[in-house]
C-alpha positions as a printed Julia matrix, in Angstrom:
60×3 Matrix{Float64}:
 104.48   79.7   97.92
 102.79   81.17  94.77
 103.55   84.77  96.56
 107.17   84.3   96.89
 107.13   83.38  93.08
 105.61   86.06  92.16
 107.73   88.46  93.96
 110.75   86.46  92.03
 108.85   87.2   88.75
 108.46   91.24  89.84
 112.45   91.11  90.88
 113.48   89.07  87.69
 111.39   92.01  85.67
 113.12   94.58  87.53
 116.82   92.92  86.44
 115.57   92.93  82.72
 116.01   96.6   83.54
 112.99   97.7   81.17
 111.56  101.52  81.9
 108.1   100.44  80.46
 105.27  101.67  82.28
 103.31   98.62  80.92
 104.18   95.86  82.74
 103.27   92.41  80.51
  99.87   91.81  82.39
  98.98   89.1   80.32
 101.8    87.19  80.92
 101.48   87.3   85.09
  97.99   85.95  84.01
  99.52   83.14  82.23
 101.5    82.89  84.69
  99.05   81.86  87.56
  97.4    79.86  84.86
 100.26   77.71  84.68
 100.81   77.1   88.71
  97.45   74.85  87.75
  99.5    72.78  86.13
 100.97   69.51  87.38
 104.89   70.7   86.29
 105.54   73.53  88.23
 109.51   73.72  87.51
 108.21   73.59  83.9
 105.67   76.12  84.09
 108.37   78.66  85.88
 110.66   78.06  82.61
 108.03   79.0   80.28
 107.21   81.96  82.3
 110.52   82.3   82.35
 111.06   82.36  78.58
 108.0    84.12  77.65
 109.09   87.27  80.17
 112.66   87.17  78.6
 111.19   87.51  74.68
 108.4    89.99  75.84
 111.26   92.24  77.43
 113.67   91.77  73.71
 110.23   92.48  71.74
 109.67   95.66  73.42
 113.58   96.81  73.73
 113.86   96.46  69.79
């Protein structure tokens, strides 16, 4: 199941449209840190949230 999230993850980064080379590393990491935790629905929305600022901080 973890795959098929992170294949949503890659997808939801490619719809953010962002023609970095760098893709946010770190926050994938944190990412399969937080499928550890007991909340998974609430671990995707942080993921979710941190991926959405990361992609603002680096457009601006």
């Amino acid at each position: 199941m973890a795959f098929f999230d992170l294949i949503y993850y890659y997808n939801l980064l490619k719809e953010f449209k962002t023609f970095y080379a760098k893709i946010p590393y770190e926050i994938l990491l944190k990412m399969l840190v937080l499928y550890n935790e007991p909340h998974i629905h609430q671990a995707k929305e942080l993921v979710t949230q941190k991926l959405e600022k990361e992609c603002v901080v680096k457009q601006i």
